[in-house]
C-alpha positions as CSV (number, residue, x, y, z in Angstrom):
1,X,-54.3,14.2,29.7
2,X,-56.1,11.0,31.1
3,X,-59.4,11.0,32.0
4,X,-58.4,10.8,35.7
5,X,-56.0,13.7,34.9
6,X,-59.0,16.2,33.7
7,X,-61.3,15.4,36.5
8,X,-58.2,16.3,39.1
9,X,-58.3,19.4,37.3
10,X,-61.7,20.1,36.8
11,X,-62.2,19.6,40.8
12,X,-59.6,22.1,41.6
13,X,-60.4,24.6,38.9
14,X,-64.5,24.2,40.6
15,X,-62.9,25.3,44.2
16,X,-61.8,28.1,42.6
17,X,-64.9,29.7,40.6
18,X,-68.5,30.6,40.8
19,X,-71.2,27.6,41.2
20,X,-72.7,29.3,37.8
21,X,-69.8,28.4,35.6
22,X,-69.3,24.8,33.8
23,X,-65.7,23.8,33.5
24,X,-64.8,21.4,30.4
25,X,-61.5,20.1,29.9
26,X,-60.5,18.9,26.8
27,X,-57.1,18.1,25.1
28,X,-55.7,19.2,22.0
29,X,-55.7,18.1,18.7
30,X,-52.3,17.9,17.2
31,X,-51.7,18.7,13.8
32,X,-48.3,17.9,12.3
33,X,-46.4,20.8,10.3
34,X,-43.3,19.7,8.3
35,X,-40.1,22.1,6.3
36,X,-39.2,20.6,3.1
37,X,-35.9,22.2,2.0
38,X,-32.7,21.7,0.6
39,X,-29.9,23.4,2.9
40,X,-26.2,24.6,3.0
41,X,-25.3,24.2,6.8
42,X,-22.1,25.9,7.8
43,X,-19.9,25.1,11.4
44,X,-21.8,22.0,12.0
45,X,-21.4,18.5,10.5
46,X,-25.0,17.9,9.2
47,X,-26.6,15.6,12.0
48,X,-25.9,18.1,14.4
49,X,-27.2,21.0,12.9
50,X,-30.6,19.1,11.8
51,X,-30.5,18.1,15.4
52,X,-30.3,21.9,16.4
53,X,-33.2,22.8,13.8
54,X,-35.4,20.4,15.1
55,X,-34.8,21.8,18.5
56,X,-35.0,25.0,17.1
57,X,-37.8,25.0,14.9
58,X,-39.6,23.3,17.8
59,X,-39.0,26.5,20.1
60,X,-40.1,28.8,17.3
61,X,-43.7,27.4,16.2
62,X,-44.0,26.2,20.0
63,X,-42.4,29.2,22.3
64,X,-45.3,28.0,25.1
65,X,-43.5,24.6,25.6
66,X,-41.2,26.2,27.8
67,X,-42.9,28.3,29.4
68,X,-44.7,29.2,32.6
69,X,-47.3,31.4,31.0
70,X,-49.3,31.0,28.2
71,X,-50.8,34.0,26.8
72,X,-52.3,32.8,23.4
73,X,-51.3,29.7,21.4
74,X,-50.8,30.8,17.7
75,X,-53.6,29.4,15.2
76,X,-51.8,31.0,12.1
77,X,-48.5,30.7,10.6
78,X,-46.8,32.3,8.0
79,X,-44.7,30.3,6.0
80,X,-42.3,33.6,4.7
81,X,-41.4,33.6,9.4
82,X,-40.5,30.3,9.0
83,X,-38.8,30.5,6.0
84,X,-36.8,33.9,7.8
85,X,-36.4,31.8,11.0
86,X,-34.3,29.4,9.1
87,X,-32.2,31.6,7.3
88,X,-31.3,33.8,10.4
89,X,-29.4,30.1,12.0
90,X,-25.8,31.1,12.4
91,X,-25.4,27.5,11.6
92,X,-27.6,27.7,7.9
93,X,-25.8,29.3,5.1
94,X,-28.4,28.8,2.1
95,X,-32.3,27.3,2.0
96,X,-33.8,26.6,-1.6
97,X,-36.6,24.5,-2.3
98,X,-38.4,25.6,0.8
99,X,-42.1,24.4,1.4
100,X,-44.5,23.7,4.4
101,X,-46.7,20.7,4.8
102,X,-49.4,21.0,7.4
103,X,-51.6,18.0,8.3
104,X,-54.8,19.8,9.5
105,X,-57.2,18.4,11.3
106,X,-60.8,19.4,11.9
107,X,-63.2,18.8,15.0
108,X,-64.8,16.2,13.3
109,X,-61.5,14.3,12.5
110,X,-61.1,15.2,8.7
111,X,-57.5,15.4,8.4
112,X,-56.6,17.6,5.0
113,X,-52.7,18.1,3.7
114,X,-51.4,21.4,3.3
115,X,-48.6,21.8,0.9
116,X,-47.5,25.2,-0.1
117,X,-45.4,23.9,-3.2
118,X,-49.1,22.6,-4.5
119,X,-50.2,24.4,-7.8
120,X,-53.4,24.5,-5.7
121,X,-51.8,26.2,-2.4
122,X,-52.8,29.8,-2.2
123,X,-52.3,30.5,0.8
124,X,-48.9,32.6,2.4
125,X,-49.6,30.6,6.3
126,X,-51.2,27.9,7.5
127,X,-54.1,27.4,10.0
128,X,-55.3,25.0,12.8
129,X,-57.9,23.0,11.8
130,X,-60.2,24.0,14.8
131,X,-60.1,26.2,18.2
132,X,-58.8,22.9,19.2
133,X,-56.1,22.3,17.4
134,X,-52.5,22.9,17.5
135,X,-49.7,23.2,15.0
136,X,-46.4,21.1,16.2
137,X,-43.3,20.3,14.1
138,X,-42.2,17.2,14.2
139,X,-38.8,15.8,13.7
140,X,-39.7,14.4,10.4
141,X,-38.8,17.7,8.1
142,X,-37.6,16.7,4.6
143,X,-34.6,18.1,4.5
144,X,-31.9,17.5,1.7
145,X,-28.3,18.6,2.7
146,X,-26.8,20.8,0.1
147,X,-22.8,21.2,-0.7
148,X,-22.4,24.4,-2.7
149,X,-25.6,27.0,-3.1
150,X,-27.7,25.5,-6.1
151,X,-31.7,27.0,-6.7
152,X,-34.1,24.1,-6.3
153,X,-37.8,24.9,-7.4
154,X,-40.0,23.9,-3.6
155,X,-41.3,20.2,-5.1
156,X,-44.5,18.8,-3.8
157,X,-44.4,15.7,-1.7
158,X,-44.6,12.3,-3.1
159,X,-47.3,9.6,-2.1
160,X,-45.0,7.3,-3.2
161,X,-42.2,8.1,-1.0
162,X,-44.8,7.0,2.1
163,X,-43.4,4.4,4.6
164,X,-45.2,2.9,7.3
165,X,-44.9,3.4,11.3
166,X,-43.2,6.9,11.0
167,X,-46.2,10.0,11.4
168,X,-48.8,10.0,8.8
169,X,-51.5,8.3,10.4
170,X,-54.5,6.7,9.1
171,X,-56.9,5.4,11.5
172,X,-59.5,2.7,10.8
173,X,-61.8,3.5,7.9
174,X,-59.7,6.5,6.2
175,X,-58.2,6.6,2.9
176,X,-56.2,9.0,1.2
177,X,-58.3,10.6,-2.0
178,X,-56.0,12.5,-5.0
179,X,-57.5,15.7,-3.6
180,X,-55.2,15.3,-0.8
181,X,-58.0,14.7,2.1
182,X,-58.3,11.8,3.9
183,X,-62.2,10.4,3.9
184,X,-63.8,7.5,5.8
185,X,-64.5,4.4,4.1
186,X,-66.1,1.3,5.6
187,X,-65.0,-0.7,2.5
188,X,-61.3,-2.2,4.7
189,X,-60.4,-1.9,8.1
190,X,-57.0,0.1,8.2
191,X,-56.2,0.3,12.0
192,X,-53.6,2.5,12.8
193,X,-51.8,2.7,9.4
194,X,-49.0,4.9,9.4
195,X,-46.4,6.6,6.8
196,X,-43.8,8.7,6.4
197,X,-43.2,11.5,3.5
198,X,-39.8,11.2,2.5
């Protein structure tokens, strides 16, 4: 929301409720989730049904987006419903290789990657970085399309694979450490820096 946008907001919403009440409005943080899978797709050619996931996967992890009422936004994930979710398509025959990436974000604007094919990963979900946050899949899911059913082990991602001006962004002063966390650094001025995991 603009700034123009909240006050509109916060006047109407101060109509509305007692003089002893502060409104603040703030808006989200969003933190990127990504699949990466290998899958069998049957009765669609393969751009359509990634099409359909996206739109799919999109519904699933965001049902609110649609919606006329919002009753709670989901801070917690489980990877094991997503995995499900995909394999009850009609249009997905097989997933192997399945992992989630989550790019979570704190209040103070630490941004950590979450990948559960890590040797470090324990956890079964993930979690929004703050009671800000919230968890959107983008259209940027690493997905390799699979002829026949073949096990694939779920592979980390690559930091070598990154490409710039897709959706991992790095704003000015952040690098990316081995540890997977991004830190600030006033050693080069990055502005806007952004890469894709392929």
């Amino acid at each position: 929301l603009s700034s123009a946008e909240i006050n509109q907001i916060s006047s109407f919403l101060k109509t509305y409720i007692s003089p002893q009440f502060n409104v603040e409005i703030v808006n989200p943080i969003f933190e990127d989730m990504w699949i990466k899978c290998s899958i069998l797709f049957k009765g669609l050619n393969p751009g359509r049904a990634i099409e359909l996931l996206n739109k799919d996967l999109l519904e699933f992890i965001c049902p609110w987006k649609n919606s006329n009422f919002i009753e709670v936004i989901d801070s917690k994930i489980n990877n094991i419903d997503i995995l499900n979710f995909l394999k009850n398509r009609d249009y997905i025959e097989y997933v192997t290789g399945f992992s989630v990436i989550h790019f979570k974000k704190d209040s103070n604007g630490m941004i950590k990657i979450y990948d559960s094919a890590s040797e470090n990963y324990d956890n079964d979900f993930i979690e929004s970085g703050s009671n800000k946050s919230i968890i959107i899949p983008r259209n940027n899911h690493k997905i390799k399309i699979l002829d026949r059913v073949d096990y694939e082990r779920p592979e980390p991602i690559n930091y070598d694979d990154l490409e710039i001006d897709k959706s991992f962004i790095s704003e000015k002063g952040y690098d990316i450490e081995n540890n997977n966390t991004i830190k600030n650094s006033d050693e080069e001025d990055y502005k806007n820096l952004q890469f894709i995991i392929k």
